[in-house]
N, C-alpha and C positions, 0 to 999 in steps of 0.2 A: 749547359744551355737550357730556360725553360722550356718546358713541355710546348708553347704555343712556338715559340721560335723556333724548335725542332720539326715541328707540323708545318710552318711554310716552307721551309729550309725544303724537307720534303718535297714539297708542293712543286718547287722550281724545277723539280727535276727533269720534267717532261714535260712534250711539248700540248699535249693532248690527256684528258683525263677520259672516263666513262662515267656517263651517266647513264642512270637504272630506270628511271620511267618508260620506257618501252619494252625493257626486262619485266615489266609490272603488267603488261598487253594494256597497253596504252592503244586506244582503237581497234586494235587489232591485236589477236592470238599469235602467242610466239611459243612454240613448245619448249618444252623442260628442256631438251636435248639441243637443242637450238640454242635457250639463253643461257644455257653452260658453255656450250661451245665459244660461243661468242667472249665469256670472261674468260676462259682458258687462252683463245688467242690475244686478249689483249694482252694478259700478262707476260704473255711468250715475247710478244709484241715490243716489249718497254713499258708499255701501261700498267701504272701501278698504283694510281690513285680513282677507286671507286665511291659513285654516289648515290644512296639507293633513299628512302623514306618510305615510313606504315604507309603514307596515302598511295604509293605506288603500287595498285593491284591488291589493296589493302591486307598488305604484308606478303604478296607474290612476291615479290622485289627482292624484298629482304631476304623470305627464301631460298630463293634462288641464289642469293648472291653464298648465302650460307653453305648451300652442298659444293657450289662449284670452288670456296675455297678453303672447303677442309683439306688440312693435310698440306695446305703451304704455310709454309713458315710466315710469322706474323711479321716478321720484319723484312717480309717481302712488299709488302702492300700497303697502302691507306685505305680506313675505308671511312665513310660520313655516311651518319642518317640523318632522323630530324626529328623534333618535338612539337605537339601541338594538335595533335590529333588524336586520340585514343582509340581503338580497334576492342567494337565488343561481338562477340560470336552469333551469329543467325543462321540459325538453319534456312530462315525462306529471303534470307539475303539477294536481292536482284542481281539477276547476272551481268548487268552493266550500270555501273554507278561516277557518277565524277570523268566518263570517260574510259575509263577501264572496264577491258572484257574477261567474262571469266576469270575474275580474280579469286582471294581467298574467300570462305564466308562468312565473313565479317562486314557490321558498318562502323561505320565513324562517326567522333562527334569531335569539336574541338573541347579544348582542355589544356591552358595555359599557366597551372599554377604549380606552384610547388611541390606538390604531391603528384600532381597527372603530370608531370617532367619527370618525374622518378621513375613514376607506374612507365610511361614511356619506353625510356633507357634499359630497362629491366624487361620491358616484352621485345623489344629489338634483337638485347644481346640474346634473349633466348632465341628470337627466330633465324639469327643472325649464326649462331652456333657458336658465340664470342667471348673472351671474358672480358675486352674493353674495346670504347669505340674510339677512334681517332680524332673526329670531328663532330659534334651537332650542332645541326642546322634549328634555330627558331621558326619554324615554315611557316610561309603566309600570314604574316600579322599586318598585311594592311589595309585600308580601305573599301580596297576594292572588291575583297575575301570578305570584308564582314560587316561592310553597310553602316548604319549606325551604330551597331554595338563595337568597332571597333576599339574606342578611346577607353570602353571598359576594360577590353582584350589586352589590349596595350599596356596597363595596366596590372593586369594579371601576370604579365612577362614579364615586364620593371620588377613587381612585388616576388613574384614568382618563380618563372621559368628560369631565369638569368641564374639568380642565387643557389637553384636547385643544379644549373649546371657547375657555375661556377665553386660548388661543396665537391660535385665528383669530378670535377677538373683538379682539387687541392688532395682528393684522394687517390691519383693517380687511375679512375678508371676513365678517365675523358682526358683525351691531348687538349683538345682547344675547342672552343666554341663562340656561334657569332649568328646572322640572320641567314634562312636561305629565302628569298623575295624576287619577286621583279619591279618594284617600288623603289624608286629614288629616296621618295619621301620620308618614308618611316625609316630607312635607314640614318640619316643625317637624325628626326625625331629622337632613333635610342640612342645614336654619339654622344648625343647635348646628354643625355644621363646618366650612360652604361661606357663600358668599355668594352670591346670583341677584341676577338681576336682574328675573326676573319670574316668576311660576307660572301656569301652566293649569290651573287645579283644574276638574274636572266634576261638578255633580252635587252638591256640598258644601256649597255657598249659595244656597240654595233658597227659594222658599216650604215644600215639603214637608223640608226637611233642612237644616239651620243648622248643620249640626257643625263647619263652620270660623270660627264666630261666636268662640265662648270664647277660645281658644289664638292657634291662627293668624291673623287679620285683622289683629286688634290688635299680634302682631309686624310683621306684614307692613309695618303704617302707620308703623312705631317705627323699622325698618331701609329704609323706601322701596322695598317689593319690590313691584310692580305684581302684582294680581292681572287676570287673563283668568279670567271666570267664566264656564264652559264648561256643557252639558249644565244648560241653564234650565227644560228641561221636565221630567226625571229621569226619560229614557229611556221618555217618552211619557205616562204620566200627569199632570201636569199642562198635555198638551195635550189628550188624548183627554177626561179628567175622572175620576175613580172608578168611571163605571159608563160607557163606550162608547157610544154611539148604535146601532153596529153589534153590539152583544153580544157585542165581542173583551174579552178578559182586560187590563187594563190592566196596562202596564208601571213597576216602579222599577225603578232602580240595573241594567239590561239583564235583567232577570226580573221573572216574575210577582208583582205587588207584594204585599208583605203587607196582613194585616188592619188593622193598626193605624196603614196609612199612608194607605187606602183610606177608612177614616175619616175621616180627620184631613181629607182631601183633598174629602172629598165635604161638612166642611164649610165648608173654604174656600170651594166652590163655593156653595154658601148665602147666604154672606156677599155674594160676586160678585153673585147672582142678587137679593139686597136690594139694591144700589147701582148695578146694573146693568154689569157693570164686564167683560166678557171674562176667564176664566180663564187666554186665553193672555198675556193684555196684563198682566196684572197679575206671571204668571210672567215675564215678559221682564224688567218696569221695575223689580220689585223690590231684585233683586243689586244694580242701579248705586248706590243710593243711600249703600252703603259708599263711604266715603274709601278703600279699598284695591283698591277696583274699578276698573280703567280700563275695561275695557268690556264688554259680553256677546255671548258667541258663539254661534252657533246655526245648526244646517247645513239646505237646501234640497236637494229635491230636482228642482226645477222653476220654471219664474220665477214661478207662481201660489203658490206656498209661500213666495218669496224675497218676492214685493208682500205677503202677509200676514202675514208676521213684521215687515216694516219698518212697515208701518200699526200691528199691536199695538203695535210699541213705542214709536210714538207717539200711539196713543189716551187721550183725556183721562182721569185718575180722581183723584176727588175725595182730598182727604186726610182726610174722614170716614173713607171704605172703607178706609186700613190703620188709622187709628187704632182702628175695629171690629175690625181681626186680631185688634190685638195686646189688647183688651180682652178677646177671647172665648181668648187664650193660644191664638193660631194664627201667631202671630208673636213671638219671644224679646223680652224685654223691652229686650235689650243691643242688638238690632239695629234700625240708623238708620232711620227711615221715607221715601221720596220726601217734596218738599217740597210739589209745587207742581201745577197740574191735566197737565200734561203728565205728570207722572209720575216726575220728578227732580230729585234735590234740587242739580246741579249747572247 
């Protein structure tokens, strides 16, 4: 079986992955002994496909993920990073940069070519403690990351990144590799010229946002491009709900969400509250039930976060409850519903 077919094959296996940007003190400090804990249970768990990147906690991430999984066997796990960033050492490194607290002290700059892909791959495995990675992720090549210089960057990756992975994918130290984004658009962009092998979209196949429904799924399924559907809660509102318990401002897409999503959101939660169903459970199990979903990822910040995302994702719901979604147009008509009380249609 190829190397990238082996990697989703993988992938299917579970119902839930981990994501490392909160391992990285994304806002907030999570100690060393905490964000081991936390990979240690997931693996105990079933969890066995991890997601970490330099930019998380600029190289805490990675770190971290390194001590806590020395010493288990390699072929217990998956793990992905990412390229695109390069990490140079500073001593008077600000202690919160991109959102992260207390991270390594290091800055970053972007670096999308074939050589900064290498340089990359090679600072990873070292922090990593690895001698290959499973997955890399193309991080952040679009738009919105890079303003007008994008189409240069873009560019850089076409010429660059891609070919630099796709050498140590034919070497055997890379399973597979493909975008990790939360842009629709530059993914559909590198299909038309490149081939992946899998994409991290966040945030794009949703309960609250379906924009990768129309275009992109349906390639994905047509060219066998694994999708990682990343960012299931969309940046916290669809875990906190529309309106907070706490009276915090709910979050989309990493800001204050709009009106219209808020809405939209508060009456999902209605629907939930007629069928009794968890708002976060329903956000987890929904993504899987695409044919181009291999699995859903979702980061912890603690083992009590990490036991209640794996329980949502296994709490019962009726297939009344989406067929209500998508009756009340809270769910795309094009998009596949779970089948079964578990919550999927696989």
């Amino acid at each position: 079986m190829p190397a990238a077919a082996t990697v989703r094959a993988a992938l299917l296996r579970g119902l839930l992955a981990l994501g490392g940007a909160p391992l990285g003190n994304l806002f907030r400090t999570v100690t060393d002994a905490d964000a081991e804990a936390v990979i240690t249970a997931a693996l105990r768990g079933g969890i066995d496909y991890f997601d970490t990147a330099p930019h998380y906690g600029h190289g805490l991430s990675e770190t971290r993920f390194g001590r806590a999984l020395a010493g288990v066997p390699r072929e217990r796990f998956l793990l992905s990073t990412k390229v695109g960033r390069l990490l140079t050492p500073a001593a008077d490194a600000p202690r919160i940069q991109h959102g992260y607290v207390d991270g390594l002290p290091y800055v970053q700059r972007f670096d999308y070519s074939y050589d900064g892909t290498l340089r990359s791959l090679d600072d990873s495995l070292e922090r990593l403690a690895l001698s290959r990675i499973d997955v890399a992720y193309v991080h952040d090549i679009d738009v919105d990351t890079h303003g007008a210089d994008q189409p240069a960057r873009f560019r850089d990756m076409v010429d660059g990144a891609l070919p630099a992975l796709a050498q140590r994918r034919a070497e055997g130290a890379l399973g597979a590799y493909g975008l990790g984004v939360n842009d629709v658009q530059v993914c559909l962009d590198t299909l038309a010229v490149a081939d992946l092998d899998v994409i991290l979209l966040a945030g794009r196949y949703t309960l609250a946002d379906q924009s990768a429904l129309p275009a992109l799924l349906p390639l994905c399924t047509e060219r066998g491009v694994a999708i990682v559907a990343g960012g299931p809660f969309n940046s916290g509102i669809l875990a906190t709900g529309a309106h907070p318990r706490d009276g915090s401002t709910p979050y989309f897409n990493y800001a204050p969400a709009p009106p219209g999503v808020v809405t939209k959101v508060a009456r999902i939660e209605a629907v939930c509250a007629e069928f009794g169903v968890p708002l976060r459970a329903a956000a987890l199990q929904f993504p899987r039930a695409h044919p181009a979903v291999a699995c859903v990822l979702v980061g912890a910040r603690s083992v009590a976060e990490l036991d209640d995302n794996r329980a949502q994702a296994r709490h019962p719901i009726p297939r009344a409850f989406w067929e209500a979604l998508r009756a009340r147009g809270l769910v795309d008509e094009a998009a596949p519903l779970p089948a079964d009380e578990a919550g999927t249609s696989r």
